[in-house]
Every structure is written in C-alpha cells, then in structure tokens.
MDTraj code that builds the backbone (N, CA, C; nanometers):
import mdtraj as md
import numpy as np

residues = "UNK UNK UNK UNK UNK UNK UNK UNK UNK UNK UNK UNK UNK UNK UNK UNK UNK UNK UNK UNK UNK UNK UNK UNK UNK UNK UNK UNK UNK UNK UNK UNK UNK UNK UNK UNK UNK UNK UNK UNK UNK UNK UNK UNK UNK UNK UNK UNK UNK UNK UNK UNK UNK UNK UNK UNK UNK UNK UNK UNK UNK UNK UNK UNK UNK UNK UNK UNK UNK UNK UNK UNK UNK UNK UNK UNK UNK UNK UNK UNK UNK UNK UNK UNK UNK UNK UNK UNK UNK UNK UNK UNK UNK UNK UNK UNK UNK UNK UNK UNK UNK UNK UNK UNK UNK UNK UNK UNK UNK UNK UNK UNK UNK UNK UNK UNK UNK UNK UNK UNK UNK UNK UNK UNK UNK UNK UNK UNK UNK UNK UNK UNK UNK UNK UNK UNK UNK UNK UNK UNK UNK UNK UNK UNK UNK UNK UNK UNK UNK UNK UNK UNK UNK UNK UNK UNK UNK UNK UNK UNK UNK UNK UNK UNK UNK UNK UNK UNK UNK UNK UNK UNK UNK UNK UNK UNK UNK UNK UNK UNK UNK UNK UNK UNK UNK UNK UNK UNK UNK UNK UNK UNK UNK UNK UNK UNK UNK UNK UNK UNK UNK UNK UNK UNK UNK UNK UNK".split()
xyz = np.array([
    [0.0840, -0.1179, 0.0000],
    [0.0000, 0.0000, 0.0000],
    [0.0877, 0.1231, 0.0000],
    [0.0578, 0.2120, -0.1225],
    [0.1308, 0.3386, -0.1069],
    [0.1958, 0.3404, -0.1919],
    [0.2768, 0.4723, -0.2062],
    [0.3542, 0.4830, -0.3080],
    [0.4527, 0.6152, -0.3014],
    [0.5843, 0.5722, -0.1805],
    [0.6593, 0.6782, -0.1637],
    [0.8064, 0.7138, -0.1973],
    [0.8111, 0.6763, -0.3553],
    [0.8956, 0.7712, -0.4240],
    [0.9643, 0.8427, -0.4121],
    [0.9047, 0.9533, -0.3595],
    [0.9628, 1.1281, -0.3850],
    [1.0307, 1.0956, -0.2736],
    [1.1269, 1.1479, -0.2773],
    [1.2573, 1.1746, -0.1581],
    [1.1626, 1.3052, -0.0533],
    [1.1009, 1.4084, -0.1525],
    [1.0311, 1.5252, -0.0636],
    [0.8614, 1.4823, -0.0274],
    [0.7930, 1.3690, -0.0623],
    [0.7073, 1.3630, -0.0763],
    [0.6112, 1.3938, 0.0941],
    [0.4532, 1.4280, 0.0404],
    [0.3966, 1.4866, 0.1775],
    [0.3867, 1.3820, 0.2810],
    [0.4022, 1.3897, 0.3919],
    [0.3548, 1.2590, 0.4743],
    [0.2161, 1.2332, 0.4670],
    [0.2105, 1.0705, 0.4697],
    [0.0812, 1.0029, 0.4348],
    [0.0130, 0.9739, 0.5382],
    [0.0523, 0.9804, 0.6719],
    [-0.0378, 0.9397, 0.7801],
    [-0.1908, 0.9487, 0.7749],
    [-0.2271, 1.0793, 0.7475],
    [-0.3523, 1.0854, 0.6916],
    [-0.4647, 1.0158, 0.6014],
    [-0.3834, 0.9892, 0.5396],
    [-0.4335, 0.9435, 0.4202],
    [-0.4141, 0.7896, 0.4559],
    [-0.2927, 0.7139, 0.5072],
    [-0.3283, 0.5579, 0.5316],
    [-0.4373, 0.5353, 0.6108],
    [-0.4633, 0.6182, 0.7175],
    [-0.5969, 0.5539, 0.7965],
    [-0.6970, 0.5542, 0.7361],
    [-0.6886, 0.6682, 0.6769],
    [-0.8379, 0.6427, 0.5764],
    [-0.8648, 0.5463, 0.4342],
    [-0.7309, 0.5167, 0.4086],
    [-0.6954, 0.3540, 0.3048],
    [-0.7903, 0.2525, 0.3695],
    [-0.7299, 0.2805, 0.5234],
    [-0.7221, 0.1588, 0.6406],
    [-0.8655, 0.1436, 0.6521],
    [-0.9456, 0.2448, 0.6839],
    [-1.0627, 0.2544, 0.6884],
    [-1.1582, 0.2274, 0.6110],
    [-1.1185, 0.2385, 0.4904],
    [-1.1946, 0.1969, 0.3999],
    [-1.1949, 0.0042, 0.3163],
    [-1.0879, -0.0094, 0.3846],
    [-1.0341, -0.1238, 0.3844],
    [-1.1541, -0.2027, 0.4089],
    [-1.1161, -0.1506, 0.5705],
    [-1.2206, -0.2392, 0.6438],
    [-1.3584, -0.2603, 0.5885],
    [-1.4303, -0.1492, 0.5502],
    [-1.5815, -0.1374, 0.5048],
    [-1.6191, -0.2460, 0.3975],
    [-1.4647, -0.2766, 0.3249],
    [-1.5068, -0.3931, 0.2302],
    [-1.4686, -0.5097, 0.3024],
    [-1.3942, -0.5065, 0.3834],
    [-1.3499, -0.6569, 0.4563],
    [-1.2128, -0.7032, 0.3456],
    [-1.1276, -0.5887, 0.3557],
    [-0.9999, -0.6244, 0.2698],
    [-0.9084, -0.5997, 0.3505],
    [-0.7985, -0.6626, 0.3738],
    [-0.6081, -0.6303, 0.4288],
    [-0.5990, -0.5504, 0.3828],
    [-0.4771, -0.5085, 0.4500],
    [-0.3796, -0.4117, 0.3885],
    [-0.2633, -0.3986, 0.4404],
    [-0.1504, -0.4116, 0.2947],
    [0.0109, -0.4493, 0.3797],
    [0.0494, -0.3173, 0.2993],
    [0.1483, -0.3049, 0.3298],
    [0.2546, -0.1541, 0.3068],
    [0.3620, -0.2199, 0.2440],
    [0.3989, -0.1356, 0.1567],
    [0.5205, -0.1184, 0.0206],
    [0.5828, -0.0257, 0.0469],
    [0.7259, -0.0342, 0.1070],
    [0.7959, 0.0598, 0.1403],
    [0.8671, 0.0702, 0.0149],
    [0.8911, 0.2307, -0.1100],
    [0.9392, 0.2115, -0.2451],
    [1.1179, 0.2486, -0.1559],
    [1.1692, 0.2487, -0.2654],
    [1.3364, 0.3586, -0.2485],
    [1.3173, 0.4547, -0.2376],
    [1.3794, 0.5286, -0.1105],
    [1.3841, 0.6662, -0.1043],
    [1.5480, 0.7041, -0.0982],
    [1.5914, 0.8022, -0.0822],
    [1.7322, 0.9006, -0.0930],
    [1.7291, 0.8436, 0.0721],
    [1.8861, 0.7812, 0.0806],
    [1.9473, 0.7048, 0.2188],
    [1.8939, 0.6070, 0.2567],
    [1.8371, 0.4978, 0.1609],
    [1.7550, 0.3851, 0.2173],
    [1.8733, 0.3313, 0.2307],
    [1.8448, 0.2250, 0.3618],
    [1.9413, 0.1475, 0.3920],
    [1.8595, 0.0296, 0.5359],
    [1.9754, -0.0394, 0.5747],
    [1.9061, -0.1381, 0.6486],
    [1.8527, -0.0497, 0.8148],
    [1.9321, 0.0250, 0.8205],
    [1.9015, 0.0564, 0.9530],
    [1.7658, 0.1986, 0.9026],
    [1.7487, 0.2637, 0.8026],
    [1.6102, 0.3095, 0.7860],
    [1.4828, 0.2105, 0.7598],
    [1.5474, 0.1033, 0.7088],
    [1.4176, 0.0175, 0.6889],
    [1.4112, -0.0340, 0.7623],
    [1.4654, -0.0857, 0.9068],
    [1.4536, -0.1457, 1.0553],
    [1.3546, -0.0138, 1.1082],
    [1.3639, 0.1303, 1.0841],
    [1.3018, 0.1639, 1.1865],
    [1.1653, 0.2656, 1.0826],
    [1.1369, 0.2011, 0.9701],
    [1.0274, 0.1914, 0.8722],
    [0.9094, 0.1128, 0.9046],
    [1.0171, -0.0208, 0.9597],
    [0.9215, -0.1320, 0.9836],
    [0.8364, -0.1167, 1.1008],
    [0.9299, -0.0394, 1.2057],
    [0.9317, -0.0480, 1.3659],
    [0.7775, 0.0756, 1.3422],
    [0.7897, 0.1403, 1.2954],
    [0.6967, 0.2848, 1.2907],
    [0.5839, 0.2342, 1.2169],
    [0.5552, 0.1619, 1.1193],
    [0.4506, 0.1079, 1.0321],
    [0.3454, -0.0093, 1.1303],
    [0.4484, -0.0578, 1.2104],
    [0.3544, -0.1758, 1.2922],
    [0.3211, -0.0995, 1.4241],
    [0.3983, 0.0010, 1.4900],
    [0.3358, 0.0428, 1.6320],
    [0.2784, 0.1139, 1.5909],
    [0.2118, 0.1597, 1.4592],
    [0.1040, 0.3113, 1.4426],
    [0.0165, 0.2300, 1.3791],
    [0.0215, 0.0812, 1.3017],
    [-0.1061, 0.0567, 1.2236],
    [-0.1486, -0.0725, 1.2320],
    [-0.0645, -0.1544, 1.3324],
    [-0.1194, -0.3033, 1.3457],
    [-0.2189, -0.3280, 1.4277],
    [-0.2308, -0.2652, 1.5209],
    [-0.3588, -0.2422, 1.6183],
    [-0.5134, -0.2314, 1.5408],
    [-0.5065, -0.1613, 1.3551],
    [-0.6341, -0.1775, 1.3075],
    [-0.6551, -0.3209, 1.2615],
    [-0.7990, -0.3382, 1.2276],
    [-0.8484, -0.4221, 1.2172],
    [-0.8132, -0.4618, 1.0176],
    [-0.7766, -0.3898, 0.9585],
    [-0.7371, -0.3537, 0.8056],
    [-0.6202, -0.4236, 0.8326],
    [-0.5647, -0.4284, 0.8865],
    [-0.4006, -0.4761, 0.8363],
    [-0.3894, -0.5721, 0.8281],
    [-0.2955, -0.6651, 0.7616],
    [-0.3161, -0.7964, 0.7208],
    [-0.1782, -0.8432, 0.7802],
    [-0.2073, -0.9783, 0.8917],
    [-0.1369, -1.0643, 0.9751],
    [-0.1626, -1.1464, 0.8834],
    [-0.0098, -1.2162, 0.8812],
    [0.0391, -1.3526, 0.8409],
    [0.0130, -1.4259, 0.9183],
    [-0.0250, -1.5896, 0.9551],
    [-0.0618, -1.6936, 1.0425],
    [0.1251, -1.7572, 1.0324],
    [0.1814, -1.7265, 0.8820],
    [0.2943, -1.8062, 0.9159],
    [0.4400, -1.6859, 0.9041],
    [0.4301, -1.5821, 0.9615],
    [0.5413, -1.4827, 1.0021],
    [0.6864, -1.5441, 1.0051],
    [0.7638, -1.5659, 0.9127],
    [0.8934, -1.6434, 0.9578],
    [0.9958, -1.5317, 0.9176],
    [1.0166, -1.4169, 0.9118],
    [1.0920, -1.3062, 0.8924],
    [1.2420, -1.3489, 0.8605],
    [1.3421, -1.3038, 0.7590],
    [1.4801, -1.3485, 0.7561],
    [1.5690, -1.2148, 0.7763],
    [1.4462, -1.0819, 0.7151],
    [1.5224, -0.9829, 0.6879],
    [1.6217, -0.9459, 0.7624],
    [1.7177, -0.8958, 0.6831],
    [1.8431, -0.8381, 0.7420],
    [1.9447, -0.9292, 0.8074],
    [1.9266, -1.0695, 0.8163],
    [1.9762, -1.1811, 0.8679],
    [1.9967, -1.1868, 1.0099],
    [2.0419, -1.3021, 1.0569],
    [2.0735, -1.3158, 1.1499],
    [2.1746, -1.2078, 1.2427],
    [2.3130, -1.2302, 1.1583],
    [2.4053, -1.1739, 1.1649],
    [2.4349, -1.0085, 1.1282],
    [2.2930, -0.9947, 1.1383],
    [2.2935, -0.8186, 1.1253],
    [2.2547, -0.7267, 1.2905],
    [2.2821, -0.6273, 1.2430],
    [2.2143, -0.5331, 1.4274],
    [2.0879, -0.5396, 1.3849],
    [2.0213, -0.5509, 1.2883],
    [1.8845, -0.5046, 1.2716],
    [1.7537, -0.6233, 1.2606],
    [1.8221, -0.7464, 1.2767],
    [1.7596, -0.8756, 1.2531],
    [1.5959, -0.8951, 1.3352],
    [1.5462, -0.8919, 1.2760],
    [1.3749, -0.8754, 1.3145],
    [1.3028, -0.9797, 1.3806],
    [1.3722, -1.1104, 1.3540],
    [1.3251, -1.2091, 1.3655],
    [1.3064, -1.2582, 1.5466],
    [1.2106, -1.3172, 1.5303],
    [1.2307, -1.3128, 1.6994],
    [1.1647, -1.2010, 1.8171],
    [1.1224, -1.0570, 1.7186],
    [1.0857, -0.9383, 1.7745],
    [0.9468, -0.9751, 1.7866],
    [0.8773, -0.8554, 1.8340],
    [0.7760, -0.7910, 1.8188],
    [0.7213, -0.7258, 1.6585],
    [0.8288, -0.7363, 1.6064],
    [0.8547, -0.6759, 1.5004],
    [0.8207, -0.7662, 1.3601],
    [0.8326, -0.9162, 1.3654],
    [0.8176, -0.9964, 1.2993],
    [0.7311, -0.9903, 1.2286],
    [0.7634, -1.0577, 1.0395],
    [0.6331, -1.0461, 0.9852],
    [0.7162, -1.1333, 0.8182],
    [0.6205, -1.0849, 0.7273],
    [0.6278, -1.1554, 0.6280],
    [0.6929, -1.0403, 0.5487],
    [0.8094, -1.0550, 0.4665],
    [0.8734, -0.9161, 0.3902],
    [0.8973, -1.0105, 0.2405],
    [0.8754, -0.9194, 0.1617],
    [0.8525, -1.0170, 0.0440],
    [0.9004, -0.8813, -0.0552],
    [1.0082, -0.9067, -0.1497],
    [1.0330, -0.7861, -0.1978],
    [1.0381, -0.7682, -0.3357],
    [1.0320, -0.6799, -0.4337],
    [0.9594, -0.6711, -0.5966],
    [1.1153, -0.6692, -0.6467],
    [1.1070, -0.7622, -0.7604],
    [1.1748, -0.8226, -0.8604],
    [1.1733, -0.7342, -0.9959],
    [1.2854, -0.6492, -0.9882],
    [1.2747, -0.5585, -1.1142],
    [1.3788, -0.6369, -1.2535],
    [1.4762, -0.6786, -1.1978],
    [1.5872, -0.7334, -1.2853],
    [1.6267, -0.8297, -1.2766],
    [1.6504, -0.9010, -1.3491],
    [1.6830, -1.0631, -1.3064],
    [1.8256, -1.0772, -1.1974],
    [1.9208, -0.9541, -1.1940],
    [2.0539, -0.9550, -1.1492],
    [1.9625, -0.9241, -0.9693],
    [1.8262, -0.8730, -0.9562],
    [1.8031, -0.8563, -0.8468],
    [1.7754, -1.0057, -0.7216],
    [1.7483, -1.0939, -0.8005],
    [1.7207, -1.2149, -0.7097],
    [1.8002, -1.2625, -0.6315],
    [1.9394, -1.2217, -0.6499],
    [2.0657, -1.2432, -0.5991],
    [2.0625, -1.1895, -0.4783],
    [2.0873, -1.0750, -0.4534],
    [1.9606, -0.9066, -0.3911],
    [1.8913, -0.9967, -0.2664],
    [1.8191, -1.0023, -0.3430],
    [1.6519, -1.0595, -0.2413],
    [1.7288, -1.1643, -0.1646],
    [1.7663, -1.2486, -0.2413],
    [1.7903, -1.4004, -0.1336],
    [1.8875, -1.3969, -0.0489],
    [1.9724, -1.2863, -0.0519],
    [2.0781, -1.2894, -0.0111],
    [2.0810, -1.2256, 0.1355],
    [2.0040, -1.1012, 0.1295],
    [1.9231, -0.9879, 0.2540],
    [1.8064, -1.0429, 0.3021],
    [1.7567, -1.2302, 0.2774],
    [1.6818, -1.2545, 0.3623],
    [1.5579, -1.2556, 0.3536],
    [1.4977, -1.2020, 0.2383],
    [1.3155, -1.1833, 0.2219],
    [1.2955, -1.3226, 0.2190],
    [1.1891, -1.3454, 0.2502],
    [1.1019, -1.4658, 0.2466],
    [0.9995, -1.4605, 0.0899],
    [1.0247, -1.3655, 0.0377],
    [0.9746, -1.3881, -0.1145],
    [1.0097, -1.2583, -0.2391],
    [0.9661, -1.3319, -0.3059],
    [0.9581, -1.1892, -0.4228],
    [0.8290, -1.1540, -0.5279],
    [0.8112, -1.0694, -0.5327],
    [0.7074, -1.0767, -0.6854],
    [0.7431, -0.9403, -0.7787],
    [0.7156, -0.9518, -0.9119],
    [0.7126, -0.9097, -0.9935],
    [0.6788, -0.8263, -1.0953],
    [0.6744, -0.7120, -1.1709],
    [0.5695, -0.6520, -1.2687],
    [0.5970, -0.7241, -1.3901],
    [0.6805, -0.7212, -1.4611],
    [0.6925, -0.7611, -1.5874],
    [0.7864, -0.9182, -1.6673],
    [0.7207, -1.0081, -1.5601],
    [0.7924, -1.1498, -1.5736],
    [0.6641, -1.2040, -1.6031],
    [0.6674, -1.3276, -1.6849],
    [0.5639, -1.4012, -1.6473],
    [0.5480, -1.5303, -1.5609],
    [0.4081, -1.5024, -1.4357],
    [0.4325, -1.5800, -1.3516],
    [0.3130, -1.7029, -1.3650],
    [0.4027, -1.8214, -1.3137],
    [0.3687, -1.9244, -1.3286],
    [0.3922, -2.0126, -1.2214],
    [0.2558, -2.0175, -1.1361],
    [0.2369, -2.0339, -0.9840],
    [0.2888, -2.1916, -0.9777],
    [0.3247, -2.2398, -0.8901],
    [0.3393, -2.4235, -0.8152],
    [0.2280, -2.4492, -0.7563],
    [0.1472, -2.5862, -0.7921],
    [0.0812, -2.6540, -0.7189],
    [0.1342, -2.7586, -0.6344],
    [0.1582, -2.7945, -0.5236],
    [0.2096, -2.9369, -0.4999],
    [0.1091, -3.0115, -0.3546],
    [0.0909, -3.1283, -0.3383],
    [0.0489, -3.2394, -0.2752],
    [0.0143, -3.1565, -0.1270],
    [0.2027, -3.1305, -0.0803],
    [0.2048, -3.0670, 0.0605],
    [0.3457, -3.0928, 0.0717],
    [0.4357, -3.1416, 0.1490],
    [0.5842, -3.1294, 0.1954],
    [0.6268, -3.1781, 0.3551],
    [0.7366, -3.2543, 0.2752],
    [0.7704, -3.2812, 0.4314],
    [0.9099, -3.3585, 0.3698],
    [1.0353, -3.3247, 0.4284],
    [1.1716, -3.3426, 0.4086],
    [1.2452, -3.3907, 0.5086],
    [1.1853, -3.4144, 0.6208],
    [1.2573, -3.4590, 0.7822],
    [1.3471, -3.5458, 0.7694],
    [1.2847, -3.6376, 0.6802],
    [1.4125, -3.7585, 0.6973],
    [1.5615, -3.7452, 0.6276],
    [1.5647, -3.6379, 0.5598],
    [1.6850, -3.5758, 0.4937],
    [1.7318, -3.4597, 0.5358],
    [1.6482, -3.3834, 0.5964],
    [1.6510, -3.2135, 0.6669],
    [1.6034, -3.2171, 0.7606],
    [1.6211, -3.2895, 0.8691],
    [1.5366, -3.2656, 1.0129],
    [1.5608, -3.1267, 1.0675],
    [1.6347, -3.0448, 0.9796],
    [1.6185, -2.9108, 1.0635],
    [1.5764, -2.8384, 0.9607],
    [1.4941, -2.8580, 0.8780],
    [1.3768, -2.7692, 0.7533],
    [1.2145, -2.8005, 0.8462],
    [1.1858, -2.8565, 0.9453],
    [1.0779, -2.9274, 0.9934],
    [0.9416, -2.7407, 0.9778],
    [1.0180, -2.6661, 0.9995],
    [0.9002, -2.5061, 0.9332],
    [0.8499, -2.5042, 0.7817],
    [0.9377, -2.5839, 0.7007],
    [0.8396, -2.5892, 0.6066],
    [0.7569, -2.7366, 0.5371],
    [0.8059, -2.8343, 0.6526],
    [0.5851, -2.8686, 0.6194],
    [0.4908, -2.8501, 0.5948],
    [0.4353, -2.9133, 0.5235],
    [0.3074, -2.8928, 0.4608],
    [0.2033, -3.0072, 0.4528],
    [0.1494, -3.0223, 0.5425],
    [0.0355, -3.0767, 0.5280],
    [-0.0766, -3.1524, 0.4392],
    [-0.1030, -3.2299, 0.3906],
    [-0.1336, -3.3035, 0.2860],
    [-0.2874, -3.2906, 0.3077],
    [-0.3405, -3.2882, 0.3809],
    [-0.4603, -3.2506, 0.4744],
    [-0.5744, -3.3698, 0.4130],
    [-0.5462, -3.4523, 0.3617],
    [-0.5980, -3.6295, 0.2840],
    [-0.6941, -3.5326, 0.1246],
    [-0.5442, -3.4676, 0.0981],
    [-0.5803, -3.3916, -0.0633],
    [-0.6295, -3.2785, -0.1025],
    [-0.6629, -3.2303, 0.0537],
    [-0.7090, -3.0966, 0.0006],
    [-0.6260, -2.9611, 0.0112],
    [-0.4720, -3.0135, 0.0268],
    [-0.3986, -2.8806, 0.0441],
    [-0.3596, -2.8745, -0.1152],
    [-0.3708, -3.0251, -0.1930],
    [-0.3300, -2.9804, -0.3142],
    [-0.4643, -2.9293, -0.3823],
    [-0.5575, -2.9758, -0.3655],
    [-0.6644, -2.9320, -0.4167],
    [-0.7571, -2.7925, -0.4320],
    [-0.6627, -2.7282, -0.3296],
    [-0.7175, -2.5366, -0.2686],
    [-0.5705, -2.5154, -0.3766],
    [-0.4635, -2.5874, -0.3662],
    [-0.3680, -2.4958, -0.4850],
    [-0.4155, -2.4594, -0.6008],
    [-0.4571, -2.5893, -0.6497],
    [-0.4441, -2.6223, -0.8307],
    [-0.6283, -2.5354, -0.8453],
    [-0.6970, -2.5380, -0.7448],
    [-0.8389, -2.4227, -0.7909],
    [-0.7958, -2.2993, -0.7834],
    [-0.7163, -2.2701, -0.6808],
    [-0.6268, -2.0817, -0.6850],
    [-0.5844, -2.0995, -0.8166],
    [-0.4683, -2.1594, -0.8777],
    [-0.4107, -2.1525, -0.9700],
    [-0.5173, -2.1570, -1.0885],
    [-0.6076, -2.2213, -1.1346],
    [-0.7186, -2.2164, -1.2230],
    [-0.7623, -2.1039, -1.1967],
    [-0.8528, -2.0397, -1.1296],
    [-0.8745, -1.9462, -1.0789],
    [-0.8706, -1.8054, -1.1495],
    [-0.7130, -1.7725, -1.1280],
    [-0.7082, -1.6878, -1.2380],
    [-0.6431, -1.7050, -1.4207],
    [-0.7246, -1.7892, -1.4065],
    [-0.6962, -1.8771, -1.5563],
    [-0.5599, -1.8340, -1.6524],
    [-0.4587, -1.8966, -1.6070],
    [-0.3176, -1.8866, -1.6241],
    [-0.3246, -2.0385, -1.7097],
    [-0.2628, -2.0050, -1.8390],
    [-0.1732, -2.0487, -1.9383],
    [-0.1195, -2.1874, -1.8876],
    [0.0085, -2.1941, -1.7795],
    [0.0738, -2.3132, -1.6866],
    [0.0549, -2.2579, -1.5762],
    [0.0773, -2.4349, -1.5278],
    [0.0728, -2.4456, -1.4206],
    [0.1526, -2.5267, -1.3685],
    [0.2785, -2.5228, -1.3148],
    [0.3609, -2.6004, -1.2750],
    [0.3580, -2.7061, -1.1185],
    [0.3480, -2.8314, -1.1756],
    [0.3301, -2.9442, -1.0601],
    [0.4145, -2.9508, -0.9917],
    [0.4319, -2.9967, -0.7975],
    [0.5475, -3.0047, -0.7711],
    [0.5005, -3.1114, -0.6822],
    [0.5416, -3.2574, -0.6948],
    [0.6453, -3.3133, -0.7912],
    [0.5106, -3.4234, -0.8602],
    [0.6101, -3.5280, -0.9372],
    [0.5250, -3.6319, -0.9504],
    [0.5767, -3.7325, -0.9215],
    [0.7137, -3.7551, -0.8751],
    [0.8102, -3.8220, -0.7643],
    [0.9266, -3.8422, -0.6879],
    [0.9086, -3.7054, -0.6529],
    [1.0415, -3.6167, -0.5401],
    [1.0107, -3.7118, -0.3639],
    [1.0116, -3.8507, -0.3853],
    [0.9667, -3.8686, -0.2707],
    [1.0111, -3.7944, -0.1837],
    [1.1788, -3.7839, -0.1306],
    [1.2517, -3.7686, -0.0370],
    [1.1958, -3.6026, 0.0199],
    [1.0966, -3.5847, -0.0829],
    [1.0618, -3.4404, 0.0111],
    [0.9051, -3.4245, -0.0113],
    [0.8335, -3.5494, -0.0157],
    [0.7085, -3.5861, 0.0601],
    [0.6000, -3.5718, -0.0715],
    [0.6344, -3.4974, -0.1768],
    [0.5950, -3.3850, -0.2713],
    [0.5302, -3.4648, -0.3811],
    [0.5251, -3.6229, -0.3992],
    [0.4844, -3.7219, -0.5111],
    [0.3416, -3.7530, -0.4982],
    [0.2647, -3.7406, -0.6542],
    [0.1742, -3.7290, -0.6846],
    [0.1556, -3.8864, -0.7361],
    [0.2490, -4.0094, -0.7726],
    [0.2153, -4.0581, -0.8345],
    [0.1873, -4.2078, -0.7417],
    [0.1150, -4.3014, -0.8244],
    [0.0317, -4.4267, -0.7189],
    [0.1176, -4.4758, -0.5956],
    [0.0838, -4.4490, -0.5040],
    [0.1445, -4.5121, -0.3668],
    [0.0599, -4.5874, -0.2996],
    [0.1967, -4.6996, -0.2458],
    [0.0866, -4.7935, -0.1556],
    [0.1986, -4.7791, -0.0095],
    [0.1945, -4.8256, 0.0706],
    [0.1890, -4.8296, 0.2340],
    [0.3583, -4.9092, 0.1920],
    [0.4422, -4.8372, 0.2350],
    [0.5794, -4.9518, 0.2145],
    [0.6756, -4.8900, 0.3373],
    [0.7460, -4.9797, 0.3675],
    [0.8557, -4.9464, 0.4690],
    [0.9640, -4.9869, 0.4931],
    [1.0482, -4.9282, 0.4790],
    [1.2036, -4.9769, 0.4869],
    [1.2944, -4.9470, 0.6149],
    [1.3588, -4.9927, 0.6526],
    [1.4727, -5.0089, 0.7806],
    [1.5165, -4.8872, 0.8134],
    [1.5114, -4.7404, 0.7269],
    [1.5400, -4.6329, 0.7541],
    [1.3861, -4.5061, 0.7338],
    [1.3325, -4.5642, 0.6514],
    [1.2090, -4.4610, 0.6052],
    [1.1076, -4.5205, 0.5845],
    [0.9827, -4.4692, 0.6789],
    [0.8585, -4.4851, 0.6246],
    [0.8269, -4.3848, 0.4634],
    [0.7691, -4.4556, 0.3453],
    [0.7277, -4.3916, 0.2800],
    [0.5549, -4.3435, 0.2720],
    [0.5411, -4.1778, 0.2360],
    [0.4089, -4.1301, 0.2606],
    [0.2984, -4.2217, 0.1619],
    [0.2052, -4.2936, 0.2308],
    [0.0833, -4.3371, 0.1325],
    [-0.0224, -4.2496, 0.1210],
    [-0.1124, -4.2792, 0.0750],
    [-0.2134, -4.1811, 0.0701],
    [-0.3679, -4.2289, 0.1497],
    [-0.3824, -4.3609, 0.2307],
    [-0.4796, -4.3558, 0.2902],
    [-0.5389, -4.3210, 0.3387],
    [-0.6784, -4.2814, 0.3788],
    [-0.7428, -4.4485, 0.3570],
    [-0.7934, -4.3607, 0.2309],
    [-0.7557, -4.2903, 0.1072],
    [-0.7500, -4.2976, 0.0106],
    [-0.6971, -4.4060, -0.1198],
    [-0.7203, -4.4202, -0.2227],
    [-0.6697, -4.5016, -0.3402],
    [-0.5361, -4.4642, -0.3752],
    [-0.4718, -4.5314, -0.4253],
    [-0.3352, -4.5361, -0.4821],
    [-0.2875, -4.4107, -0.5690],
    [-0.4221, -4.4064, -0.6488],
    [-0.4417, -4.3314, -0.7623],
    [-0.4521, -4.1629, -0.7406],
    [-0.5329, -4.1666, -0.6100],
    [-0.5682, -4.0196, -0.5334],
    [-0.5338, -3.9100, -0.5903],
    [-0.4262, -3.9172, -0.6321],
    [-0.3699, -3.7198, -0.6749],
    [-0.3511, -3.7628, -0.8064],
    [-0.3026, -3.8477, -0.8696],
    [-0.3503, -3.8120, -1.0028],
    [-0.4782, -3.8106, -1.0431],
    [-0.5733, -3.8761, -0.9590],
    [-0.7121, -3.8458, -1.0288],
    [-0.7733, -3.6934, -1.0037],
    [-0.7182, -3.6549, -0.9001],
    [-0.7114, -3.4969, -0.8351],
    [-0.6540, -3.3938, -0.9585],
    [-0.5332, -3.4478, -1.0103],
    [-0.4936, -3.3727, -1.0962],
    [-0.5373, -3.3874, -1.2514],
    [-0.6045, -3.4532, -1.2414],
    [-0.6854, -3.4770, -1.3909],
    [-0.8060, -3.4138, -1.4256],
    [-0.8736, -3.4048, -1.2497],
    [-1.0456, -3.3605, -1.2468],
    [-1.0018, -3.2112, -1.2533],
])
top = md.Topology()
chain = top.add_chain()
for i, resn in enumerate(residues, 1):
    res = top.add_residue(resn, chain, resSeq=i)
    for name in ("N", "CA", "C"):
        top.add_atom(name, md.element.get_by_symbol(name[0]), res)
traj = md.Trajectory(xyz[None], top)
C-alpha cells in the first residue's frame, strides 16, 4: 500500500488511515510497500518497519500472516527482526533478473514481480525430515488432498496459461503425486495416501 517515491514527498499518515478505513468497510487487508527513497538502507528500513507496525497493526485492516517467519536483514545483522515484536512476512519486488541475488541474499522470504511471467506451483504438501530434520518449518500438510486441491483451484482461478506441478516423484521431500501404496524400509517410512486409493492425486490432478 502506497507509493513513496519522492525523496520530498507529503507525509501520508492521513491518508493511510483512511486507506485503512476503507479497507475495512469492504473486509480487505492491507500491507505496506515501502518504495526507495534518498538514504535507504538497512538501519532506515529497521526503523520503517518499527513505525509502520506500532502506528497501524492495532487496526483491524491490516493484514497478519498466520505463518510470520521473517529473515530480513539476517541473522548476523544489528537489525535482525526475527524473533521481535517486530516480525512479519517481507517479500520484496523483482525488477531485474541480477536482483534475485539481492533478495535471497538480505533474507526476504519472497519476491514478486511486474513484468515477468508468472507461473504459480501446485504441490500435494511437503515434508523433508528424513533428509533435513532441521527444515521441519516448512511442512506442509497433505490434509488427505485438500492442500493440493485449494492450490491447483487458486491456480485455475485466475486462468493462467501453466501451471507447474510439484512433484510427480520427489519422494525424499514428501511432494509425489504418483500411485502409492503403504511400504517401509529399515530407515524410512514412505508417505501413502490412505485411507484414500493409490491413484488419489492423479485423479485430483486430472479432475
């Protein structure tokens, strides 16, 4: 939300509550887009963040993440968020391809885009423990088909061209779509799909 550019531009306080406000009347969020200004840097955008959440998280408009896992600024910075009061979801816009380097590197938890074309992932759900027991935050839930099934209708949804599957047999990271039955070996249980059919997600991904 917003759009602050101008190095001189007027302050918006005014004007966000009444965004905020109007927000609400439709029953919509609202997150904030901090643009580049003249001296951006990590320690202005630590206390961007700090000023945006103690003046506007208290409304009922603002939009909380359920899964807040913050990286910005890393660990190993003075300004590291994670862990605060401060915590949240920072996700940052992708102008140049040389920028992704950028993003992943300072920690965002995502990126999006104006002028790429995007082409969303559907997958099953996730789970990598037995190879990454310390990835166990990004699980995903299989929920007996319907976590893939709320993907691949979002993704239809806004009727996009592709749609990229993930996987159709990445066992080792839980992510396989294709016929499973109940098997077990001396080091790994493998995921079945009961008390569903064998077939389950590919017939999911066909309907």
């Amino acid at each position: 939300m917003g759009d602050a550019y101008y190095d001189n531009g007027e302050p918006s306080d005014s004007l966000v509550l009444s965004v905020l406000d109007a927000a609400c009347r439709y029953a919509i969020k609202a997150a904030f887009h901090i643009q580049p200004y003249k001296g951006h840097d990590d320690h202005t955008m630590h206390e961007n963040i700090r000023y945006i959440m103690d003046k506007y998280r208290s409304h009922a408009a603002f939009y909380k993440s359920k899964t807040g896992t913050a990286n910005i600024l890393m660990p190993s910075g003075s300004h590291f968020l994670c862990n605060t009061s401060y915590n949240a979801v920072f996700v940052a816009l992708l102008v140049e391809e040389g920028h992704k380097h950028e993003i992943l590197s300072a920690g965002y938890d995502g990126m999006y885009a104006y002028f790429l074309m995007f082409i969303p992932s559907a997958g099953p759900g996730y789970i990598d423990s037995s190879i990454r027991p310390w990835n166990n935050h990004n699980t995903r839930n299989r929920v007996n088909g319907k976590y893939y099934e709320t993907a691949l209708q979002a993704a239809l949804m806004v009727r996009l061209e592709i749609v990229s599957i993930i996987s159709f047999n990445t066992w080792h990271e839980g992510t396989q779509i294709k016929k499973a039955v109940p098997k077990k070996t001396l080091t790994r249980l493998h995921l079945d799909y009961l008390p569903h059919q064998p077939s389950t997600y590919l017939e999911l991904t066909r309907r």
